[in-house]
C-alpha positions as CSV (number, residue, x, y, z in Angstrom):
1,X,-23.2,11.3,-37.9
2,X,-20.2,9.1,-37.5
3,X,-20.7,5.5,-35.3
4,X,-19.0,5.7,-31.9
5,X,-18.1,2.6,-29.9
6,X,-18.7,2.0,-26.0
7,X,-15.5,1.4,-24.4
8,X,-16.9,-0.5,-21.1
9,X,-13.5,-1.0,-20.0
10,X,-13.6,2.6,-19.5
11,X,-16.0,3.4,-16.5
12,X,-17.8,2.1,-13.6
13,X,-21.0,3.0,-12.7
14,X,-21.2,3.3,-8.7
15,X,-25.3,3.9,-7.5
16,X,-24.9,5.5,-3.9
17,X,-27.8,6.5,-1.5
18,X,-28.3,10.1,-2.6
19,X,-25.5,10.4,-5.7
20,X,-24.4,8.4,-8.8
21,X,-20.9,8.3,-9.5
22,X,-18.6,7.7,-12.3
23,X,-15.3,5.9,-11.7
24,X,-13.6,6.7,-14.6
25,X,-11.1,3.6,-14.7
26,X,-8.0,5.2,-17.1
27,X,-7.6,8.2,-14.6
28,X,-8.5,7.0,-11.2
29,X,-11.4,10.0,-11.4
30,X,-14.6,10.5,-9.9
31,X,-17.3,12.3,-11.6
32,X,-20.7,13.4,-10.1
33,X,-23.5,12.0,-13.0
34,X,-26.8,14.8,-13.3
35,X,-29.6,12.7,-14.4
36,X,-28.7,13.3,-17.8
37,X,-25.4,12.0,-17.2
38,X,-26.9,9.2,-15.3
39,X,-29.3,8.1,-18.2
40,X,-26.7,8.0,-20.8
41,X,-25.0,6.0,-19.6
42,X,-27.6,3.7,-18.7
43,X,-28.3,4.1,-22.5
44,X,-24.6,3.3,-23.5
45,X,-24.6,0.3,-20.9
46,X,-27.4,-1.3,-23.1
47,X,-25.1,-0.6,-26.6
48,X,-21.9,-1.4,-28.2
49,X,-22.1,1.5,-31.0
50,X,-23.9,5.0,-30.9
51,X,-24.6,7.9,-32.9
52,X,-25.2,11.4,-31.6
53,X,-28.6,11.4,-33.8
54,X,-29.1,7.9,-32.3
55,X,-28.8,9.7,-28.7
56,X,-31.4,12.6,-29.7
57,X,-33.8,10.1,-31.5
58,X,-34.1,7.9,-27.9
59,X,-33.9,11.0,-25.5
60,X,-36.3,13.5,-27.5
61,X,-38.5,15.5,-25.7
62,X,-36.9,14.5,-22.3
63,X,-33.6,16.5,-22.2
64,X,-32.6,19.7,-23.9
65,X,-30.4,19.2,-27.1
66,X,-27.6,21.1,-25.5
67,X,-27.3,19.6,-22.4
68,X,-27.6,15.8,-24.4
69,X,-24.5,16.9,-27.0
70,X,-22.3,18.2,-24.0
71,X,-22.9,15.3,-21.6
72,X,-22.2,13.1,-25.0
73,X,-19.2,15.6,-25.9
74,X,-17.8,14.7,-22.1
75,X,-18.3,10.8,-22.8
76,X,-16.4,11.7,-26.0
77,X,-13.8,13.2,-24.1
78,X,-13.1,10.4,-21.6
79,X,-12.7,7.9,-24.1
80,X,-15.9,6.2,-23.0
81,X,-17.0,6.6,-26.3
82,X,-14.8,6.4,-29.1
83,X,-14.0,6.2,-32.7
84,X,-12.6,2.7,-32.7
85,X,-13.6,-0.7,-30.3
86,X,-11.6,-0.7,-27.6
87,X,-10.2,-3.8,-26.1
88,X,-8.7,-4.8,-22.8
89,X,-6.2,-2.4,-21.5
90,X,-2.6,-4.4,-21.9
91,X,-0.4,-2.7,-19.6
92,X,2.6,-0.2,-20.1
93,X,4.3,-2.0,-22.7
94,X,7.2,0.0,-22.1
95,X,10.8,-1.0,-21.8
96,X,12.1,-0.1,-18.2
97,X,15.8,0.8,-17.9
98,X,15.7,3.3,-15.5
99,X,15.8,2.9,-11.5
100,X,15.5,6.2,-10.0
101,X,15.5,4.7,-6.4
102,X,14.7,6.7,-3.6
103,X,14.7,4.4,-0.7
104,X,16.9,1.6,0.6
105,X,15.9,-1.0,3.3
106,X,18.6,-2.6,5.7
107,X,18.0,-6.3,6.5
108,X,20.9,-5.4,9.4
109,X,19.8,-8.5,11.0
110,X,18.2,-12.2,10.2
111,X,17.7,-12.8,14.2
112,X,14.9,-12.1,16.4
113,X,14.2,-12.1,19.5
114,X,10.2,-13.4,18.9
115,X,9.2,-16.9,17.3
116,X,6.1,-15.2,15.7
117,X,3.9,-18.2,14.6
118,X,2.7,-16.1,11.0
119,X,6.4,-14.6,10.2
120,X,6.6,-15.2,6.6
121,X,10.1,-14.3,6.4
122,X,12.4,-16.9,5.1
123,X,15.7,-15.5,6.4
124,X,14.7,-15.3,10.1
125,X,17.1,-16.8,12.8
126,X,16.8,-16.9,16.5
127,X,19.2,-14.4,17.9
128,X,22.3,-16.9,19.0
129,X,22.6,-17.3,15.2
130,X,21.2,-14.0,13.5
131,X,23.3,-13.1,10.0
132,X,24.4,-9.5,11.1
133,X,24.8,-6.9,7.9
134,X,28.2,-4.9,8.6
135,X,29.0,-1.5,8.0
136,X,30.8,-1.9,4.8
137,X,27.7,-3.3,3.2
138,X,25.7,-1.0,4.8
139,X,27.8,1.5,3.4
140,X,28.0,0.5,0.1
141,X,24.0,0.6,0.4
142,X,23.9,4.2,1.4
143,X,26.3,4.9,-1.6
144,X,24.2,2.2,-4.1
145,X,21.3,5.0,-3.3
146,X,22.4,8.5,-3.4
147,X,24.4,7.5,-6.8
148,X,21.0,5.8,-8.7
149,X,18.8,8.1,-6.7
150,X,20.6,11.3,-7.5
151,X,17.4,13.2,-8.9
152,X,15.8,13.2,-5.5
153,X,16.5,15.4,-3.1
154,X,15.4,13.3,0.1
155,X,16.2,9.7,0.5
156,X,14.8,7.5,2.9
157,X,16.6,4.6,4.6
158,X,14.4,2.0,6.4
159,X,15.8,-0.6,8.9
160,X,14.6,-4.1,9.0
161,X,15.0,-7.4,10.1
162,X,14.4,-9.8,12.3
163,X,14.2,-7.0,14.8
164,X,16.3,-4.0,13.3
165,X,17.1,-3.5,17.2
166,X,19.1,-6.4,17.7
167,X,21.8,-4.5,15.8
168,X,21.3,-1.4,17.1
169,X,25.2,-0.5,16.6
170,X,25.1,-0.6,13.1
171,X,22.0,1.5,12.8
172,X,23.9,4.3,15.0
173,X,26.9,4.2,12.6
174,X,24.5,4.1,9.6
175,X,22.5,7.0,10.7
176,X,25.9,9.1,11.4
177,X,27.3,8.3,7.8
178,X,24.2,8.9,6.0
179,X,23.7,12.1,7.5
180,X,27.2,13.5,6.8
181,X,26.9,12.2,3.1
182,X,24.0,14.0,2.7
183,X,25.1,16.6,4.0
184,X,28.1,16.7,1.4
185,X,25.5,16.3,-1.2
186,X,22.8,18.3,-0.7
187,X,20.0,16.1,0.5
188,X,18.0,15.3,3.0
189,X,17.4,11.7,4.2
190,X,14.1,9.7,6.4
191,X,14.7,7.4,8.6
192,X,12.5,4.2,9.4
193,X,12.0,1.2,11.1
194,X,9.6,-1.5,11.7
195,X,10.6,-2.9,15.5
196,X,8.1,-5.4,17.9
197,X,9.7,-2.8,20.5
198,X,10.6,-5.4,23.5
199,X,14.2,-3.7,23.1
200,X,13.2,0.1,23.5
201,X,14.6,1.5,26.4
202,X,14.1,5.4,27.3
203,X,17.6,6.2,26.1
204,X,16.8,4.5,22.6
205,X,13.7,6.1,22.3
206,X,15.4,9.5,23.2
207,X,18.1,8.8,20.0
208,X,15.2,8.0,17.6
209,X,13.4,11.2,18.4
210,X,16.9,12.9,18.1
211,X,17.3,11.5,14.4
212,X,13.2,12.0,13.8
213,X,12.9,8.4,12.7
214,X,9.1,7.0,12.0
215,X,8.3,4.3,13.5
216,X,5.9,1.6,12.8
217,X,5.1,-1.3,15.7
218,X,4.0,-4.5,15.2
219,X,1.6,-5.2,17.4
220,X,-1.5,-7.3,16.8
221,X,-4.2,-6.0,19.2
222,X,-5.5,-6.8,23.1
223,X,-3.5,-9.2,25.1
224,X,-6.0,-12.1,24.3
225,X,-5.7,-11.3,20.6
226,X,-1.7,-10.4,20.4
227,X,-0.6,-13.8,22.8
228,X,-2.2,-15.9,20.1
229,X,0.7,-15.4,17.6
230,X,3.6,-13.6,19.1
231,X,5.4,-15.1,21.3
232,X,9.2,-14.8,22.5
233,X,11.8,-17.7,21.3
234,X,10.8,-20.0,24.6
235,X,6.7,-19.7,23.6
236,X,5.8,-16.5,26.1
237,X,3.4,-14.3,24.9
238,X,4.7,-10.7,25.0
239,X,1.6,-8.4,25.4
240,X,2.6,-7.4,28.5
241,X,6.3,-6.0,27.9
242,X,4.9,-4.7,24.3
243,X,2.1,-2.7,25.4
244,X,4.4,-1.3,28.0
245,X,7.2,0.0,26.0
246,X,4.6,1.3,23.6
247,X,3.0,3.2,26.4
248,X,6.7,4.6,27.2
249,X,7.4,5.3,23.2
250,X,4.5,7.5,22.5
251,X,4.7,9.5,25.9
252,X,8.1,10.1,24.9
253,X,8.0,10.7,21.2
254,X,7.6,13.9,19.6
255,X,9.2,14.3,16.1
256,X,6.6,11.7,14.3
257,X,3.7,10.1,14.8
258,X,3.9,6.8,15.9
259,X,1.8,4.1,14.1
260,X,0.8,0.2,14.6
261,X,1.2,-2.7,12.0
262,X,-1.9,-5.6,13.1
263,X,-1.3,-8.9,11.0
264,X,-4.9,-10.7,11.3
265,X,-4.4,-14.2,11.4
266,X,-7.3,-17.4,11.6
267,X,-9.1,-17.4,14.5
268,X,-10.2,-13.6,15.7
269,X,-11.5,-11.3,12.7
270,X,-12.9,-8.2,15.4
271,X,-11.3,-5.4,13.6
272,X,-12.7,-2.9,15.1
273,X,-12.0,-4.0,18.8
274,X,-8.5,-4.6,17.9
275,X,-8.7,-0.5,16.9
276,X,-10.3,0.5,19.7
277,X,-7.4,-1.2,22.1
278,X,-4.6,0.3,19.7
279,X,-6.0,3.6,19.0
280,X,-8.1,4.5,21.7
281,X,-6.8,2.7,24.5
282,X,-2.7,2.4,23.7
283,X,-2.6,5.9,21.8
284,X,-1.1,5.0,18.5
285,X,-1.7,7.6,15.9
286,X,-2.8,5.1,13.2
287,X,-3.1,1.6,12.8
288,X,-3.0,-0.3,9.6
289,X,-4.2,-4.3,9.2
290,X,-2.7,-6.4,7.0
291,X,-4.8,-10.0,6.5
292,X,-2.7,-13.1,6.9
293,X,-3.9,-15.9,3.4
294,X,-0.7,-16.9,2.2
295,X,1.8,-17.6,5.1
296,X,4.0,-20.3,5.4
297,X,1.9,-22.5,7.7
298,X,-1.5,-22.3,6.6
299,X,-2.8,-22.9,10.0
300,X,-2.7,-19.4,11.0
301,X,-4.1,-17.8,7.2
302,X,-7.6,-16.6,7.5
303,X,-10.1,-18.8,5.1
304,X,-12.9,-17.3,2.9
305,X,-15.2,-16.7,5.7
306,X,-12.7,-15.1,7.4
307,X,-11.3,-13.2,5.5
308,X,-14.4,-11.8,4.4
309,X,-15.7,-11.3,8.2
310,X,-12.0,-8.7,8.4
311,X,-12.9,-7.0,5.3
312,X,-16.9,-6.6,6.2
313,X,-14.8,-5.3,10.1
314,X,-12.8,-2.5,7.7
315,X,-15.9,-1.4,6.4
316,X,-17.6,-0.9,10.1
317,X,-14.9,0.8,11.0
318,X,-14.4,2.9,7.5
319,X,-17.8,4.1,8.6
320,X,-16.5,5.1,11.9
321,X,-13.7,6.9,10.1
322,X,-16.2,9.0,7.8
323,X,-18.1,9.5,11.4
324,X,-14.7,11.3,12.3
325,X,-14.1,12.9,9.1
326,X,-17.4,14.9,9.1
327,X,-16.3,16.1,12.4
328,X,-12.7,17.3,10.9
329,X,-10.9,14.5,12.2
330,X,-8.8,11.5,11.1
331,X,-9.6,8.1,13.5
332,X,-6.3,6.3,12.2
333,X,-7.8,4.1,10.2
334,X,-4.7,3.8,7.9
335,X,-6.3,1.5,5.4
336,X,-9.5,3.7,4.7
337,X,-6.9,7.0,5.0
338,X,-4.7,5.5,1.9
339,X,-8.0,4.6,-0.1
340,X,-9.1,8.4,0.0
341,X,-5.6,9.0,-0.7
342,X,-5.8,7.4,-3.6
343,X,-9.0,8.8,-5.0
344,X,-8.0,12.2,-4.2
345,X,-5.0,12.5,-5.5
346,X,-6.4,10.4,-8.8
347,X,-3.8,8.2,-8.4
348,X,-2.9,5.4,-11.8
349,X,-0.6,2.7,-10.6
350,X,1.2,1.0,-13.9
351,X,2.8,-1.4,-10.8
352,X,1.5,-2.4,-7.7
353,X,4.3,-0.6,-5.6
354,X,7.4,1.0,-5.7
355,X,9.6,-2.0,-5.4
356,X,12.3,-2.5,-8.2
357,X,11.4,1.2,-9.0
358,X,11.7,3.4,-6.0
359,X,12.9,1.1,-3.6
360,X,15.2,-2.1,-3.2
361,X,16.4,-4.1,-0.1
362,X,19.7,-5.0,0.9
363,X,19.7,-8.5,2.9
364,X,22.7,-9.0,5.4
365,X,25.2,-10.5,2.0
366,X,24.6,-6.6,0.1
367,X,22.5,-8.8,-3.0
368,X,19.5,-6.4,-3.8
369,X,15.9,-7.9,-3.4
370,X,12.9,-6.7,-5.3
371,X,11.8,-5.6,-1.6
372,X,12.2,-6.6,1.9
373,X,9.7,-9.1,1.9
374,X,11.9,-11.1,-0.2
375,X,14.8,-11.5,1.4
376,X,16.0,-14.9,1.6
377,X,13.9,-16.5,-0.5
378,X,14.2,-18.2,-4.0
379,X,13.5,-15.3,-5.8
380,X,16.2,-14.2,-8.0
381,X,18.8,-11.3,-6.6
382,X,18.7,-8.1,-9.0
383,X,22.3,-7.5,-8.4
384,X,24.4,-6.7,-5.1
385,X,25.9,-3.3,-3.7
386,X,29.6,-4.2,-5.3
387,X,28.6,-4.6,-8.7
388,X,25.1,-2.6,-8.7
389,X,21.4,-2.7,-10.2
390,X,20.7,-5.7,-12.5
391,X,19.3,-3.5,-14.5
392,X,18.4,-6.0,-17.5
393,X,17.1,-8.5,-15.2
394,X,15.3,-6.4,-13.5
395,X,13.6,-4.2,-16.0
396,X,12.4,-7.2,-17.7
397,X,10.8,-8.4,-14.6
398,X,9.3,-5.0,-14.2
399,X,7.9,-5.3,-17.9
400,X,6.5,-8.4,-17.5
401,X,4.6,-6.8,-14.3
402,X,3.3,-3.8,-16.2
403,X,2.1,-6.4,-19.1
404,X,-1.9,-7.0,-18.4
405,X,-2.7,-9.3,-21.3
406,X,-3.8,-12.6,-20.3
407,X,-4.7,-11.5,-17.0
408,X,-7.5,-10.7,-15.2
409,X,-6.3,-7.3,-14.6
410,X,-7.0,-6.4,-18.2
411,X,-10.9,-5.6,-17.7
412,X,-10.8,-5.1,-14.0
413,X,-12.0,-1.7,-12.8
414,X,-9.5,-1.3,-10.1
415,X,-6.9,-2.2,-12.3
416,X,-5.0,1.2,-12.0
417,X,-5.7,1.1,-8.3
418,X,-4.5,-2.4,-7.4
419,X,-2.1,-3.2,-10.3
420,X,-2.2,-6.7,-9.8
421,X,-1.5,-7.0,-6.2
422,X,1.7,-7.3,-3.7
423,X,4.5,-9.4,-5.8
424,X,5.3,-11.7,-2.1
425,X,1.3,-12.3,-1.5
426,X,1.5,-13.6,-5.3
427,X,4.6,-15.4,-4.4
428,X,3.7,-17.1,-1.8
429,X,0.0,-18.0,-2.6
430,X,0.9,-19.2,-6.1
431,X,4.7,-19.3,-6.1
432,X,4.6,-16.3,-8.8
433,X,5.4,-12.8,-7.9
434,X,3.8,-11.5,-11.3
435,X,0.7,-13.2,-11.1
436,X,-2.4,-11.1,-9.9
437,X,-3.7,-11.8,-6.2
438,X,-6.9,-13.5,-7.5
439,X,-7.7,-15.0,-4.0
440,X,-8.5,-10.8,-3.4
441,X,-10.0,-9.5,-6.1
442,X,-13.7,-9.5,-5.6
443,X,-13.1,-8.1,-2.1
444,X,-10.9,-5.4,-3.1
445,X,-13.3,-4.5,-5.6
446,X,-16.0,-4.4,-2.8
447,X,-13.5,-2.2,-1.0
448,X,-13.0,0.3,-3.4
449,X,-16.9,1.0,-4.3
450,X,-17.5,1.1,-0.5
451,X,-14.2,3.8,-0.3
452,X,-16.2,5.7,-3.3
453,X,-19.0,5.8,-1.3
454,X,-17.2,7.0,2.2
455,X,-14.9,9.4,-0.3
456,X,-18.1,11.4,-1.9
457,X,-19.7,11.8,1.1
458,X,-16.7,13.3,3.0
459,X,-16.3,15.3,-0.3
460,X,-19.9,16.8,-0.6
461,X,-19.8,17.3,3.3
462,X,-16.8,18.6,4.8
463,X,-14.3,19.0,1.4
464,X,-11.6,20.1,4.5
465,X,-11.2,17.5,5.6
466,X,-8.7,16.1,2.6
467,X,-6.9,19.4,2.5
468,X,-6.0,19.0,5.9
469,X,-5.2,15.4,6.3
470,X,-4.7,14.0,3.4
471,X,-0.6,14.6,3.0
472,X,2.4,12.5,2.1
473,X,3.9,10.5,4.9
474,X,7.0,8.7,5.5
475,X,7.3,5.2,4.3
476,X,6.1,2.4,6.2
477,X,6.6,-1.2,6.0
């Protein structure tokens, strides 16, 4: 019979407690292995080429012919084995030309009210001198996205800053005009925002709810914890008026759930503490953490021991959320919640995110950023809302992002997972947006076998759980 090659950049083996699993790298799947499964592959592991009679000549007498030739067959079938060597996967190769976008973020202000000690953003004023957007740009935004993102049929506009709330008068005019232009077109629209809510009063809370806006808070944990690193323009920690509005927002707030943004910074690594004060004792739906390594002032990024003392945290708590999940419910562990996402839905990422794709930001001049991150840095503009997309300039940036050769990424076995990692992290830890987030890769790697391991158990326990939980939310930033 015909020599077939082992593609090992095809699978993972993952060796859980009572299971062995397959990660099958192209599609993002998971496949149970029967210990036939489980021992061919251990056989292929050991190989470069193989032959069906080769197969039968090793396993004789120890599995049935039939079962050997269809667990073979399946490997045939998934491109683990294969007619030619395989090499390293090299990306897309594609040319991009085509921007569907489906969501625009407002920078509608540079100031802020907080002097957060971590802020990595390069365009942030105090609020005497904040860089207000206006409502022609704003307009020309909204306009800019219903005309390049006319194959969707809900749009999603997300306010930013600084602290979006600081302009709260442009947001109310945005909100009107959006809605009446979708309305003459057909669509539906999202609204968002990302706010450190000091500003929320009850009547502002009452106008969000109106206009069913989701809301994300930044918020970084117990008042020890959160007085550390944000602080008010005069050095104040702001715990204190924080944790009170919050307290106000989600008794008041119906039309969303409300979630919590924690940015973990050097010096205090308890992740699970800071979820117990945000979910259990503040009420926030879900809370997502976001590890500091590559901020402007290296003081406050998290070293190696660190960092790895927050990621060995996610995985206590990761526990805590299967704990929940057997029980039919979702702790708000957002990080764990978009890993089984992801392996449910089998999902093959060709770019890290949707920025340049399905999303661009407008900063307070109307020139388009790859995201919002980006905003007043050196990064090149991709165009501006008078003139539109860059589209050249930016599909070749996209290309280059898609392009795995010479990278890392080519072999990786989260590759289709991670995609190389956020474009600012690369930015700012290596002053290139395309290059992979290296600093991360052996933990996210870590991450995603321990998510297998949390996903197959939920799976083979309470399969319910993902049908009733697992299900597309509004964008967050």
């Amino acid at each position: 019979m015909t020599t077939l090659f082992v593609n090992r950049h095809s699978f993972h083996d993952v060796k859980l407690p009572e299971r062995r699993m397959l990660f099958h790298i192209p599609s993002s799947g998971l496949f149970e292995l029967d210990e036939v499964g489980g021992s061919l592959l251990d056989f292929l592991k050991e190989n470069d080429r193989v032959s069906l009679d080769g197969v039968r000549e090793r396993f004789d007498g120890r599995v049935t012919a039939s079962d050997l030739a269809q667990t073979f067959e399946n490997f045939r079938e998934l491109s683990i084995l294969c007619d030619a060597p395989a090499g390293p996967d090299l990306g897309l190769r594609t040319e991009i030309r085509s921007f569907p976008i489906s969501t625009v973020v407002l920078n509608v202000n540079t100031g802020c009210n907080l002097s957060c000690t971590y802020c990595y953003k390069e365009d942030l004023d105090v609020p005497s001198k904040g860089r207000r957007m206006n409502f022609d740009t704003a307009c020309k935004s909204i306009e800019l996205l219903l005309a390049e993102g006319a194959v969707h049929d809900r749009i999603n506009v997300i306010f930013f800053g600084g602290e979006p709330l600081t302009n709260l008068a442009l947001i109310e005019q945005v909100v009107d005009y959006t809605e009446r232009r979708c309305a003459e077109e057909g669509k539906h629209v999202d609204f968002s925002m990302t706010t450190n809510a000091t500003l929320l009063t009850e009547d502002i809370v009452d106008y969000l709810d109106r206009h069913r806006f989701g809301l994300s808070i930044s918020m970084d944990g117990p008042e020890a914890v959160h007085n550390r690193r944000r602080l008010t323009v005069g050095g104040k920690g702001t715990y204190s008026v924080v944790a009170s509005k919050a307290r106000m927002l989600l008794e008041r707030y119906r039309s969303k759930p409300v979630g919590v943004r924690v940015t973990m910074t050097a010096g205090y690594t308890d992740v699970p503490a800071i979820h117990r004060h945000l979910k259990g004792e503040l009420g926030f739906f879900e809370v997502g953490f976001a590890p500091a390594t590559s901020g402007p002032l290296t003081a406050f990024n998290l070293n190696a021991d660190e960092l790895q003392a927050v990621f060995d945290g996610m995985k206590a708590l990761g526990r805590a959320y299967r704990d929940a999940a057997l029980r039919g419910e979702n702790n708000g562990f957002s990080n764990m919640h978009q890993l089984m996402s992801d392996l449910y839905e089998g999902r093959k990422k060709a770019l890290p995110c949707g920025a340049g794709v399905g999303l661009l930001a407008v900063d307070h001049k109307g020139d388009l950023n790859l995201c919002h991150r980006f905003t007043g840095s050196d990064m090149p503009r991709f165009g501006n809302v008078d003139e539109g997309i860059a589209k050249e300039a930016l599909g070749a940036f996209l290309e280059k992002a898609t392009d795995r050769a010479d990278k890392g990424c080519s072999t990786c076995r989260i590759r289709n997972l991670c995609a190389g990692g956020c474009y600012h992290e690369s930015y700012a830890h290596f002053g290139d947006p395309l290059s992979p987030t290296y600093h991360y890769c052996d933990l996210m790697r870590d991450w995603v076998d321990f998510g297998i391991e949390i996903y197959t158990e939920i799976l083979v326990k309470n399969p319910g759980f993902f049908r009733q939980h697992l299900s597309t939310r509004s964008i967050q930033l």
